[in-house]
C-alpha positions, 0 to 999 in steps of 0.5 A, a space after each residue: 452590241 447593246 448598251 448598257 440601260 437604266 443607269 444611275 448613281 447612288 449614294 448613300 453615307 458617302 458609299 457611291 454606286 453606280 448601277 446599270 441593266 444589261 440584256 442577256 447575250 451570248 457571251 459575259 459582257 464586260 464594262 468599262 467605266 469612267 468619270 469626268 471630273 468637273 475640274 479635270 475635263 475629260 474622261 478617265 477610266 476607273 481602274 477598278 471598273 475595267 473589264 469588270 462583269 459585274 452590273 455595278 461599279 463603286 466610285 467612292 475613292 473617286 467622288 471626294 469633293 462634296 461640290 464638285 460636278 461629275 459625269 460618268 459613263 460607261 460601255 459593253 464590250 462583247 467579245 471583240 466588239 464594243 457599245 457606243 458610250 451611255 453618260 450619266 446626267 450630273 452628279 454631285 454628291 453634296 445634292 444627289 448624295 443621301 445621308 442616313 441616320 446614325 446607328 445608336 446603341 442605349 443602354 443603361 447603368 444604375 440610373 444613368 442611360 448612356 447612348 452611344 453613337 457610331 460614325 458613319 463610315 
């Protein structure tokens, strides 16, 4: 069974992402991610990316502390048979992460232009 390629974490206003390619096979695939915390040590499965056949998983409820290194990683099960593991490179949301700009609403009132600014989450 392939692993699964092309691999990478994306974050964008604190919505993390990770993304990957699979070849086509015969059946579905199915993917199993986990992440290793800095602070934890070991690998974890996260529970809502097992088994899942979709080509991306959201690790925004698992990256909360913006310094703190991660590592992920994941695997194809095909059938009864599964991939060797592929690993991510370090991830830290603090510097790999990307902030975009605010959304902003103008508009004025008589003489007075009242912006607003939207959070961003």
């Amino acid at each position: 069974v392939p692993s699964p390629t092309e691999v990478v974490v994306r974050s964008e206003n604190f919505k993390t992402l990770l993304h990957w390619q699979y070849p086509p096979v015969s059946e579905t695939p199915h993917f199993i991610v986990e992440i290793k915390p800095y602070n934890f040590g070991s690998y974890k499965i996260i529970s809502t990316c097992v088994n899942t056949s979709a080509h991306f998983c959201d690790l925004s409820g698992e990256i909360c502390e913006p310094y703190l290194s991660h590592w992920l990683r994941l695997k194809a099960v095909v059938g009864s048979q599964q991939s060797e593991y592929v690993e991510t490179n370090e991830f830290i949301l603090q510097r790999h992460g990307k902030i975009g700009p605010p959304k902003l609403n103008l508009s004025s009132h008589g003489d007075k232009i009242v912006v607003d600014i939207y959070h961003l989450l």
